[in-house]
Each structure stands twice: as C-alpha cells, then as structure tokens.
N, C-alpha and C positions, 0 to 999 in steps of 0.2 A: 579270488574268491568266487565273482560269477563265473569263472570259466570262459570269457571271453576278450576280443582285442581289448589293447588300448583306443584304438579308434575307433571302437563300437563304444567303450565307457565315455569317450571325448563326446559321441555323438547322440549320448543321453544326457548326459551330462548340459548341452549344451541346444537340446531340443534341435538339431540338424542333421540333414540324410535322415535316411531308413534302418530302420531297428527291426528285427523280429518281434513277434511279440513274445515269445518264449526267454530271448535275448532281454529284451526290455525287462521285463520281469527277473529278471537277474540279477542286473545292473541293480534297479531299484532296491531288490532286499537288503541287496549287499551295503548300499547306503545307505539304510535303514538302521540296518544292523549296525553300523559304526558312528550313526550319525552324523554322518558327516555335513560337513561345512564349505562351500567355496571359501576360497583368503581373496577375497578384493582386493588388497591392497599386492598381493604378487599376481591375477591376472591384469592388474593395471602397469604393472611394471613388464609385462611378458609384453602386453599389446604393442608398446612403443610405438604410442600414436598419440600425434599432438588433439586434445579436444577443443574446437576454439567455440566461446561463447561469447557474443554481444550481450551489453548492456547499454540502452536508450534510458537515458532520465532526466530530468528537466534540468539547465544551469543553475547551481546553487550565487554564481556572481550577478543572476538573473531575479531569484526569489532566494533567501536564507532558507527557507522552511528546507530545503534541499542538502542543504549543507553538510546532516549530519549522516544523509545516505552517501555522499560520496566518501566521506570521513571512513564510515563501516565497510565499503566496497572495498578499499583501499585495502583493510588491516585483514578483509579474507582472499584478498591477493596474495597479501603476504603470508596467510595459513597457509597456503597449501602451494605456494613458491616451488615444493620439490617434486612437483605432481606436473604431469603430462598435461598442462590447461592451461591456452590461452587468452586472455580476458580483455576483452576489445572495448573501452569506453566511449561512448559516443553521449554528448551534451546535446540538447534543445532550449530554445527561450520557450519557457511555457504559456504565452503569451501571443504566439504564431503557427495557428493549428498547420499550416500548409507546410512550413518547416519543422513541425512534428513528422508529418506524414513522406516527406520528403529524406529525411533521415532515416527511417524506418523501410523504405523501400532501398536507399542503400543499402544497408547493411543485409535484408534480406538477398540480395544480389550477390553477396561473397558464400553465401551459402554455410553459413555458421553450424555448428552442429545441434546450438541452443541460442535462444536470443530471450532475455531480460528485459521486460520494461513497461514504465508507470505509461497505462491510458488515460493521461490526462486527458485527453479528447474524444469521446466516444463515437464519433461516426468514424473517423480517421481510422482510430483502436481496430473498428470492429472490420473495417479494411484492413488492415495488417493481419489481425487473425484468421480471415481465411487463408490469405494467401499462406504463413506459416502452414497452416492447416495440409491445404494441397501439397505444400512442395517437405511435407510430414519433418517439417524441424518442430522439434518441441520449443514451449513459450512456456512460461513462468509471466503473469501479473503481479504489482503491488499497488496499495495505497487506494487508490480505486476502482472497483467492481464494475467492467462493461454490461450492458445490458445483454441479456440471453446470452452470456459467457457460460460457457461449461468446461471452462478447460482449470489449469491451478492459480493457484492465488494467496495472496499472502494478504491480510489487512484488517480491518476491524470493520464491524458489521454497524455503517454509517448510519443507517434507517436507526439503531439501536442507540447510538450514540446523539442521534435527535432528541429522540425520546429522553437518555437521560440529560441531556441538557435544558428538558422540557419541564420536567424533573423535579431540576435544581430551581430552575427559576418559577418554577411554581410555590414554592416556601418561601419564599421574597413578597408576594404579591396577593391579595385581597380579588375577589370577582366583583363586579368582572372590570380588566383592568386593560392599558393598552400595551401592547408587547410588538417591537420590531424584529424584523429577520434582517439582516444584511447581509450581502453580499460582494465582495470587494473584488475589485476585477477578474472575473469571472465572466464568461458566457453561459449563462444559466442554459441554454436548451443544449449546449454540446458538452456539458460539465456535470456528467451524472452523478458527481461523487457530494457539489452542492443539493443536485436534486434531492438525493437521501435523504442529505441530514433536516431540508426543511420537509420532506415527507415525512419523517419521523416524530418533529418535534411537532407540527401541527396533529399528526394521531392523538400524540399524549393531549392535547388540548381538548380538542375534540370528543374527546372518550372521557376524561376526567372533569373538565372547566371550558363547558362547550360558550362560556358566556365573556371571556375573553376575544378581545377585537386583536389579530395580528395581518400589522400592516409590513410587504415585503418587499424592500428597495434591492435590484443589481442596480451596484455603485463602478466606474470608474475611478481609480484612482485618488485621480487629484479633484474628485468632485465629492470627496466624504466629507470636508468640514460643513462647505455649505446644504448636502442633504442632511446630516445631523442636526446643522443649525435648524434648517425648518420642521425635522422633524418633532425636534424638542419645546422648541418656541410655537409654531405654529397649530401642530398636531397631538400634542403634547403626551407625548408618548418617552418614558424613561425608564423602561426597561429594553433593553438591545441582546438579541442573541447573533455573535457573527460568527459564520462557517468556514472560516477559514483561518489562515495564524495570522493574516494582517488586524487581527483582533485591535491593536495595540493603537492602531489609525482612529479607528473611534471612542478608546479611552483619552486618547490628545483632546480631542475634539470638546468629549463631555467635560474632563479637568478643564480647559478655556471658556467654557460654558458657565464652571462651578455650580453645578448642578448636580443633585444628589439623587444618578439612576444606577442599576441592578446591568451588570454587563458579565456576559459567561462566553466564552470562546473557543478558540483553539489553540493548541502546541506552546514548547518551551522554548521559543525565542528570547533574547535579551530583552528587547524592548517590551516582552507582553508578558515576561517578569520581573521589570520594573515598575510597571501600574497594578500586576498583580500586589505588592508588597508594600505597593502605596493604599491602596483600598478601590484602587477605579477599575480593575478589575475582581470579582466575587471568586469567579472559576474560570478555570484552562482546563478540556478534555484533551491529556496527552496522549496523540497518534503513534506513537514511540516510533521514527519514518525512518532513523539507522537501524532499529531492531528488525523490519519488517524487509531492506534492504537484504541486510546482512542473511538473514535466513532463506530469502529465496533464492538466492546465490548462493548459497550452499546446495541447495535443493537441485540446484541444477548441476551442479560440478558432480556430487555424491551421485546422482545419475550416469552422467558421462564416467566418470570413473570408472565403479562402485556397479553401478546398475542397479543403483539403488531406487527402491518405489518412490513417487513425488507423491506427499497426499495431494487429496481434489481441493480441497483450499483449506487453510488455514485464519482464523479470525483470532486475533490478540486482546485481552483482556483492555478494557476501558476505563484508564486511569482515570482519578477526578483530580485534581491539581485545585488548591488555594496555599493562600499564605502562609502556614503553618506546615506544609506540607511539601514543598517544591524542593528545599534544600536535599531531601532523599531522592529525588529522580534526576540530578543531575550528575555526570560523568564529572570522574574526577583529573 
C-alpha cells in the first residue's frame, strides 16, 4: 500500500535507521488507514531472548509482614512460565541496611535487564538508584517511597495513610488528650516510609486538634513491654498509634496491663488479627504488600516483553480493617 520496502516499513515501524520523509509519510497513512496494531505477544516470541529480572525484598522467615509478597511473586512466576523471562529472587534481613545494600550491588553486577525492589532503607535505596540510573537498567519500587525518587512505584501514599489513622483515632478521644506514636524496630532517620506515616498523622492533629499532646517512642524489639509499661503507668497516655505490622507487640503488652486504651495499626498478620477480634486492637490500615508485589512485577515483565508503558507510580486504595470487617480481605 505505501509503495515501499519491507525494510523501510520495519524501519518505521520500529523508529530505527533513516526514512524519507515522503517514505515516512507513507508508511504512517497506510497504518492509519488499517489501524493497525503491533501483536506483543508474536514480537516476543520472534525476539527469542531470554529477559532476566531481579527481585530484592526483605526475608519473609525474617519479618512475616513479607510473606505474602513472596507468596504473589511466586504465582506471577508461574503466569507467565511460557514467556521468555527470567526472574532472579534475592532475600535481605531487613534489619541490616549494609546487607541490604550489599545485595543490591550484587545483583546490579549481573546486569539484569530490570531489577525489583522494596527501599526499605533510604540512604542505601537512593544509592542503588543511581547506579541503576547510569548503567539505564529500569527499577520498579514498592511499599515505600524513597526521598526525591522520580522514577516508578507501586504503594500507598503513607503521609495519607497517617492522616487517616489520625483520623480514626480522633473519634476515640475527647481534647486534649495524650496519644503515642510507636515505632518498633525501625531506624526512624533511615526508614522514610515510618517517617510518613508519623508526618502525616501529626498534620491531622495539628490542623484539626492542635491541643492533643503526642509523645513518639522508636522502640527495639524486645524493649516494648517495658516502654508501654512506662508509658501507660507512668505518662499515662492510652491511646497508641503503631507504624508498622508488629502492631500486635503492643496490644500483648496493653492486654497484660488490662487496660482499656484505643490502638490502630498496621497489616493482616495472624497475630494483629487475633487482638484485632478480641477488641485490643480498634483498626488495621491494610497495605495489601502481595497486591503491590505482584503488580509491579508484572509492570516489569509486560515492559521487557510487551514494551509495555510502566506508569510513574501507582498508589493503592487504603483499606480500614476492624472486626467486623477483616474476614473479607483475607485470601482464601
């Protein structure tokens, strides 16, 4: 129909070499004219070339909250099993930023054609992204948002997610009253995704019920019963917001206490909906962390494939999770 080669339509086609521009013009009507369509799934079978992607994410035998991203990783392994992609898994304790960053420069060294993976540690993060950057391998982020990131992202808009747990626990509680932030083993200055959520929940305070006193403990571990104990007994503060899904640590804490305070947290672990359904947890903000998994590993194969667009990030709707409600967001 244009009157021209096939190697000249391959080469509009395909935005490479030199076209006429009389040529060009050719080509394009004629495409127009039929509207045509590339078929992805037969230039992916023509290429016959293996796409290899990494994936970096924290050990789920390390922290659960992980668990149900390796769960989803797995099952879009097995999506797309007959497709030219291979899908490199790499574990971290999330708990040792050096062997975060230490992993992460591995794997950039095989030279992947895509790499996946949670910045749990933002200084470390924002070193691995340049180097991606330079040596132009695409990155896909989830679950938390590095600082001055511009590149894609999959997660829920944490600052927001403050707020609404600022929110919730604002209809609990009379002014002005005393309200904890917690934070459970976490490095608060290298862990932007805690800094969020307490920048966010303090706005709503702020803006709304600036007469509220909130005091903000980072906790280690094995040191929450005794800071809850002082918190409660001595500073007498019982309402608790915690940032993270070890929510469940400080509802132990306050049941041994028996004391009757207001606690809203994070994620659908076992344990922090077992107090959810006893009453010592109010609310759970579900992160949904296999959904957000699972999509941006697709985002990247559909790329490599496909050539499909990545949007520039994605944010997932913000569940509210209590007792009456949990049994629908669980996987059957």
């Amino acid at each position: 129909m244009a009157q021209v080669s096939i190697g000249t339509v391959d080469r509009v086609l395909h935005k490479r070499g030199k076209v006429s521009p009389k040529s060009l013009k050719r080509v394009n009507d004629a495409l127009k004219e039929f509207h045509y369509k590339p078929n992805p799934l037969a230039r992916s079978l023509k290429a016959n070339k293996t796409h290899m992607i990494s994936v970096l994410v924290p050990d789920p035998q390390k922290d659960p909250y992980w668990a149900a991203c390796a769960t989803e990783i797995e099952k879009v392994i097995k999506e797309y099993d007959a497709f030219d992609v291979a899908i490199d898994i790499n574990y971290f304790d999330p708990s040792i930023p050096k062997l975060f960053s230490k992993s992460g420069h591995q794997i950039i060294e095989k030279n992947p054609n895509a790499f996946l993976f949670v910045p749990l540690f933002d200084k470390e993060s924002r070193g691995l992204l340049k180097i991606l950057e330079e040596k132009q391998i695409i990155s896909v982020t989830f679950n938390s948002l590095p600082n001055s990131y511009n590149g894609h992202h999959v997660g829920q808009d944490l600052h927001l997610s403050g707020r609404v747990a600022a929110k919730l626990m604002s209809t609990f509680i009379s002014s002005p009253s005393k309200i904890g932030v917690i934070h459970i083993d976490e490095t608060f200055d290298n862990a932007i995704h805690i800094q969020q959520k307490e920048a966010g929940f303090r706005s709503f305070f702020k803006e709304h019920h600036p007469k509220h006193q909130i005091t903000v403990k980072s906790i280690a571990l094995d040191g929450v019963l005794e800071t809850v104990r002082k918190m409660v007994r001595e500073e007498q503060i019982h309402c608790f917001f915690v940032t993270t899904s070890k929510t469940y640590k400080v509802a132990s804490c306050l049941e041994s206490l028996k004391t009757n305070s207001i606690l809203i947290g994070y994620d659908l672990l076992p344990q922090n909906l077992e107090y959810l359904k006893k009453g010592c947890i109010q609310f759970l903000i579900h992160q949904a962390p296999g959904l957000q998994a699972s999509l941006s590993l697709k985002w990247l194969i559909e790329k490599s494939l496909f050539n499909k667009e990545i949007p520039k990030e994605y944010f997932l709707p913000i569940d509210i999770i209590n007792s009456e409600n949990y049994k629908s967001y669980l996987l059957p």
